[in-house]
N, C-alpha and C positions, 0 to 999 in steps of 0.2 A: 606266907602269913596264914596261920589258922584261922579256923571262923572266928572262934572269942577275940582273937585279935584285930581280925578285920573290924568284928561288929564293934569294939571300941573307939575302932580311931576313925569309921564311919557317923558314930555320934558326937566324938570328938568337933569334926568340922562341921558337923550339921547344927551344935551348941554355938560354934564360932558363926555361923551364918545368921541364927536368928540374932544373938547379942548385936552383928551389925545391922540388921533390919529393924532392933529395935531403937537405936540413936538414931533411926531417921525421925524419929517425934520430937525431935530435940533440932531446933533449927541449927542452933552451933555445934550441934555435935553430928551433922547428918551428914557432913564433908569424911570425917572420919570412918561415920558406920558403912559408905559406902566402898572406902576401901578395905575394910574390915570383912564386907560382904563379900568384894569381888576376890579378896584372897584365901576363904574359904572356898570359894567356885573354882579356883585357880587348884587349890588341891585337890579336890574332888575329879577336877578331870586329869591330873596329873594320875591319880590313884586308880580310876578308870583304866587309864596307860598300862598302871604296874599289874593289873589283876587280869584284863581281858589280852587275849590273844590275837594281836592284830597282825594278818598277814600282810599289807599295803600300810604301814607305818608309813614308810616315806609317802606315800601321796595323801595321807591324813595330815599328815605336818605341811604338808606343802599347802594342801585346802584351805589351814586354817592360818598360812600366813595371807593368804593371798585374799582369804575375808579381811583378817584384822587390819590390812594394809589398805584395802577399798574402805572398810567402816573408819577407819582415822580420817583419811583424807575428806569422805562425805560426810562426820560428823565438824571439820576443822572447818569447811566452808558452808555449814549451816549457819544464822544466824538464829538472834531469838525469836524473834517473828516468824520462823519456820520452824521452829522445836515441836510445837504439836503434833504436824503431819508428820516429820521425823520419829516419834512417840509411836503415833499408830502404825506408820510405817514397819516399823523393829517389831512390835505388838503381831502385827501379820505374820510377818518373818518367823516369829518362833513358831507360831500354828501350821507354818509351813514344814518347819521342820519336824513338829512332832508329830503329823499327820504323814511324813514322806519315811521316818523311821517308820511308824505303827504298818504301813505300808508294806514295808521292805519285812518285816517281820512273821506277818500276817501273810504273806505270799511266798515265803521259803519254805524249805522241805528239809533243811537241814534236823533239827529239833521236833515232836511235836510239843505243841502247847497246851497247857493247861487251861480249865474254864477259866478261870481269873484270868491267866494271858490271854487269851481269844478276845472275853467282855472288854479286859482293857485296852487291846488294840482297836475292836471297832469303835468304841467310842474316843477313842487318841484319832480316829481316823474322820471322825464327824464332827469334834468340834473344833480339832485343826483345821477344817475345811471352812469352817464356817467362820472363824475368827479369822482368815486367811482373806478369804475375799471379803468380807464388811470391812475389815480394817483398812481393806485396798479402795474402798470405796471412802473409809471416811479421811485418809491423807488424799483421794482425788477432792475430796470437797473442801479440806483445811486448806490444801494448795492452789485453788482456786482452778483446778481441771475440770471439776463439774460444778455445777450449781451449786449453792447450801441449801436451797430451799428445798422441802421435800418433795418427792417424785412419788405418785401414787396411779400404781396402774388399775384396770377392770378388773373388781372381784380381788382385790389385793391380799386380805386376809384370806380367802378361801383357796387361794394359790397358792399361795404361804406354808398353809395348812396340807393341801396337796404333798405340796414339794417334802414338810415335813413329813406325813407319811408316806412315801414312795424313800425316803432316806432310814427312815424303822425298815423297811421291808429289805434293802438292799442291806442293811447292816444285820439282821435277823440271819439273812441267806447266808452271807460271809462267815457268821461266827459258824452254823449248823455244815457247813463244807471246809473248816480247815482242816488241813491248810487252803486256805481260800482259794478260790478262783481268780485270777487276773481280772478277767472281765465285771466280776460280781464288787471287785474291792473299786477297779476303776468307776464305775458305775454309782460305786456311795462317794467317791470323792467327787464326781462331776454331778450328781445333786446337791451335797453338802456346798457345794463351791455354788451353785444358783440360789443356795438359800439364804447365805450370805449375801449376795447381793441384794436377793429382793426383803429381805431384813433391811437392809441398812440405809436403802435407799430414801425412803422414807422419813426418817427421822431425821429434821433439819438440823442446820450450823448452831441453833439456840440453846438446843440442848446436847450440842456435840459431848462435853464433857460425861456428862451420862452414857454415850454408844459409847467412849473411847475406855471409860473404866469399866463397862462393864463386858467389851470386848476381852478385855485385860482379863479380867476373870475367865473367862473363856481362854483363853491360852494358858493360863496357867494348870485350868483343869488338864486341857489338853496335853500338858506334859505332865502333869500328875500320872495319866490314864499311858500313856506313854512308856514312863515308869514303870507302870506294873507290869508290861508285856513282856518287856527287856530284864526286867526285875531288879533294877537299880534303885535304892535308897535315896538317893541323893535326888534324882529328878522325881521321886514320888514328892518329897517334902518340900523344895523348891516350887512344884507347881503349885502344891495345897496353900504354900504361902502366898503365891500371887493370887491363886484361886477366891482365899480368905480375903485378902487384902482388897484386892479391886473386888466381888462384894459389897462391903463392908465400905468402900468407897461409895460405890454406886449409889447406895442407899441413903449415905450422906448428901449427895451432889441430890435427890432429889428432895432430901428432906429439907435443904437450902434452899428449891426451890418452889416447895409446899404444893408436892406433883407423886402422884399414885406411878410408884414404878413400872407397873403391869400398862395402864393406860400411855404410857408415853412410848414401850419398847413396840405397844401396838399401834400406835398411832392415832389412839380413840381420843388424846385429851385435846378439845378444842383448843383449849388456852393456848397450846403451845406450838398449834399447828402455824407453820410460817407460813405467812399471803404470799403466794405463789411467783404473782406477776405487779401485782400491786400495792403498796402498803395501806396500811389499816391505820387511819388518823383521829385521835381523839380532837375533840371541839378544844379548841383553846383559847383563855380569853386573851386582849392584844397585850401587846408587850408592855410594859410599863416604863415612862420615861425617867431619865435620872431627874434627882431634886435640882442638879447644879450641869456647866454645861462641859463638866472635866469629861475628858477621852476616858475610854473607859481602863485604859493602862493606868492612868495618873490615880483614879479612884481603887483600884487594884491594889499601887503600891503604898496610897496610904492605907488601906484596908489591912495590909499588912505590916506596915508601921505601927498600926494601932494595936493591933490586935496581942493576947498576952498567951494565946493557947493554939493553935492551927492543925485540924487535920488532912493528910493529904489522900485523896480516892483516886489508884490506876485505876486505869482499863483497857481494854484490845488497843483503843486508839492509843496508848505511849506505848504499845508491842509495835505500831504500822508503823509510829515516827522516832523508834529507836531513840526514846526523850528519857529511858530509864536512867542514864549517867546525870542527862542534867535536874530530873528530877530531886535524886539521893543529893545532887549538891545544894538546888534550892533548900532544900530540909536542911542542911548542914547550917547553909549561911542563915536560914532563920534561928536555929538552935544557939550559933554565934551571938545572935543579933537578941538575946534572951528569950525566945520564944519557947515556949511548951510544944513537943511536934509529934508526931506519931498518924502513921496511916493504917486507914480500914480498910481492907479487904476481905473482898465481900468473895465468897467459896465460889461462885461462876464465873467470875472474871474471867475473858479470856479466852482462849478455845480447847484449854487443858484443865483438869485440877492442878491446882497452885501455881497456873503459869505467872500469875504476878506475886508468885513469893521466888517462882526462877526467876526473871526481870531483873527484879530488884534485890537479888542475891550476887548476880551477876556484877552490880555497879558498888558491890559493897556495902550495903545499909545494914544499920546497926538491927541485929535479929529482935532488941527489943521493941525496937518500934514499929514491928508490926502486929497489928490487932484486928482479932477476926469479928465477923458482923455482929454476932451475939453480944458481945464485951464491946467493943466499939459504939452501937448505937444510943446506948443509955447516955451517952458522952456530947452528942450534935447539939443536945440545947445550950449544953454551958460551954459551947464552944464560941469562941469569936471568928474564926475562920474557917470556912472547908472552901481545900482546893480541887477541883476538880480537874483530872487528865484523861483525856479520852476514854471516860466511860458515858454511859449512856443510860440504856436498860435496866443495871443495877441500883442508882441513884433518881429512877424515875418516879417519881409521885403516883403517876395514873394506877400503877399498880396496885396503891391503897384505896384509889378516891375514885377508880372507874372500874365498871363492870364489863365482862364480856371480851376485854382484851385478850391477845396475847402472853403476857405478864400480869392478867388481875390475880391476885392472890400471893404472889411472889414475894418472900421478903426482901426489902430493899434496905440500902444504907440509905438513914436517914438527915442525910445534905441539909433537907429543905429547914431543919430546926435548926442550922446553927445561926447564927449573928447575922454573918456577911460568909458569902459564896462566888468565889472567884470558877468560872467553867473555862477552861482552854479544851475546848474539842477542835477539831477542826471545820466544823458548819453547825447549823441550829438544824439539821434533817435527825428524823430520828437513829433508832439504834435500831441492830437486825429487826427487833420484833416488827418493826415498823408503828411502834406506837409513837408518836408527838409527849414531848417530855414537858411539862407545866412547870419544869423548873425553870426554864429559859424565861417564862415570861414571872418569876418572883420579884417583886420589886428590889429585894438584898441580894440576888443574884448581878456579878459584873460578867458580862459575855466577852471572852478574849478569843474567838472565831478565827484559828489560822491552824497551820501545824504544830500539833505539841510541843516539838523541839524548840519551837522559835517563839513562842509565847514563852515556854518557862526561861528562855535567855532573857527575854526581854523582863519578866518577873525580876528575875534575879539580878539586872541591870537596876531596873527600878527601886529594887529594895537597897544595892550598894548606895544609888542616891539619896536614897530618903535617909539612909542611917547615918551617909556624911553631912548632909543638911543639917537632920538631930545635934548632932556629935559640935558642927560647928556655933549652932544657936548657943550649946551650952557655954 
């Protein structure tokens, strides 16, 4: 194939790859764009095949069955409570890879490289390194291998700082000596790989979603910068998009949670820093007793008897007790049952972005009903019910009405305005930040304190009686 020919049907698939990255804006249409995406990627490396000159064909083919045979089988026994560290986990993995080419490329002798190749490889080689090990740090802390809370050592920033420039110096050398030296490239990889750790270590489970996306972006550069070395079209544009994308995320996930991007990657924002060993409890005043002496299920299911509108609010807690199925079905039988239903989802939920729009994709809910914090909150006054499922931190009041928190400043969904508020979490303890949620003690507040799963059965138990009761009176 000639150049003009190549370069057409290189734009070709690269036209086909954004159209599918762009239906992922589209909840019903994001099933599609993924497949759309991944069979532009499918040709691209087929095409790769037909253009480069690969002497060990068969042990290429073999490599890559025996990946995709290990990735099937460990993503088919993931669950969704384990999707995030799986996220960061893959997220590493490619930093690893584009950091272990830029490697392989930057230390042959075959070719020499051009400035562009050289700049592009040391940096394919430094922020592979870096998004390699923080990613490996932050699936230790989603999967519960290390702490979430942050880890802050002596002089942390000025180590930091150190590590980063001793990583300039080593990647400076490398590019001025290619084809590199072994030692000088090994040398930026095992800085880049400490810098990463002590990056990441720091920045607790609270605001995981912010290290996870904007790791993301960090990998994508990394295969961007990758790209150029190798001089492939397809992984320059592919990275740029992840690169853009998770950005472009990051900024959201902080703008959600009304947090200086620069202070949180350094660790300076108090708000956000997690109590270490102890939680940090706001004064709260005592609980407030019901008017009547119903159990608090019985006042629940008429709450929802009554009620003509109902929002429902995930959170981490229906990811721990796998209550996404029964949640999507309580919605259901209320929608049955003539209610108005739709839930908010608040952008941190969770320990991903959008982990509670995968959740609840998962179990099948209708794409309309879900509505994000902005559009959602104007809605809580004139609502007659919010249900709450193991969230926490996102629907806490203190965050409005107290200072000096963890979450003060934070936009939250606001629960506390509607009617009547039904909480199934699993205790009255607070959420990561450690702050005491004053919604527990609202007098329209009913506490269903058990496992998510088994309160929303018991909900939804309750409400088939109250509507046969209804149904019989008449």
């Amino acid at each position: 194939m000639n150049a003009p020919g190549r370069l057409v049907v290189d734009l070709a698939i690269i036209l086909l790859l954004i159209v599918g990255v762009a239906l992922f804006r589209s909840p019903r249409r994001a099933r599609a764009g993924n497949l759309i995406a991944a069979f532009a990627l499918l040709c691209a490396a087929l095409l790769a095949f037909y253009h480069e000159q690969f002497f060990a064909l068969a042990a290429v083919l073999i490599a890559l069955s025996v990946g995709a045979a290990v990735g099937y089988c460990v993503a088919m026994k993931v669950d969704m409570v384990r999707i995030p560290s799986m996220v960061a986990f893959q997220n590493g993995a490619g930093g690893l890879a584009a950091c272990l080419v830029a490697f392989v490329e930057m230390s042959g002798e075959a070719a020499s490289l051009s400035a562009a190749n050289i700049v592009g490889g040391v940096l394919a080689i430094a922020f592979g390194g870096v998004t390699f090990s923080g990613s490996m740090i932050a699936t230790s802390k989603l999967s519960g291998v290390l702490r979430q809370t942050p880890v802050k050592l002596p002089g942390h920033s000025i180590l930091l700082a150190g590590l980063a420039v001793a990583a300039v110096v080593f990647g400076v050398l490398s590019g001025l000596s290619a084809p590199a030296s072994t030692a000088l490239l090994l040398g930026l990889i095992a800085v880049t790989l400490v810098v990463g750790v002590v990056f990441s270590i720091r920045i607790g489970g609270a605001v995981m979603p912010v290290l996870i996306s904007f790791l993301n972006a960090g990998t994508g550069l990394a295969a961007a910068f990758c790209g150029v070395v190798i001089q492939n079209r397809f992984l320059i544009v592919c990275g740029a998009l992840v690169g853009a994308s998770g950005s472009i995320l990051t900024l959201a996930m902080c703008r959600a949670m009304n947090r200086n991007l620069a202070k949180v990657l350094a660790g300076l924002d108090a708000r956000l820093a997690d109590v270490s060993e102890s939680f940090f409890h706001t004064e709260s005043a005592p609980a407030s007793e019901p008017d009547d002496d119903r159990s608090p299920l019985d006042r629940a299911a008429e709450a929802m008897k009554d009620a003509g509108s109902v929002i429902i609010v995930p959170g981490y807690g229906m990811a721990l007790a796998q209550a996404q199925f029964d949640v999507v079905k309580l919605a259901r039988e209320l929608e049955e049952a003539g209610k108005e239903v739709c839930f908010a989802i608040h952008p941190v939920a969770g320990r991903m972005p959008g982990h509670m729009n995968v959740l609840l994709a998962e179990a099948d809910v209708d794409y309309e009903m879900l509505h994000q914090m902005d559009e959602i909150n104007p809605r809580f006054k004139e609502t007659d019910l919010a249900i709450v499922v193991g969230a926490c931190d996102v629907v806490n009041p203190a965050a409005i009405n107290v200072e000096g928190t963890p979450i003060s400043g934070m936009p939250i969904l606001h629960v506390h305005e509607a009617s009547h508020i039904v909480v199934c979490n699993l205790d009255e303890k607070p959420g990561y930040s450690g702050v005491d949620n004053p919604l527990y003690q609202n007098p329209r507040a009913i506490l269903l304190f058990d496992d998510a799963r088994a309160t929303i059965g018991q909900l939804s138990e309750a409400l088939a009686a109250a509507s046969g009761e209804a149904g019989g009176g008449e």
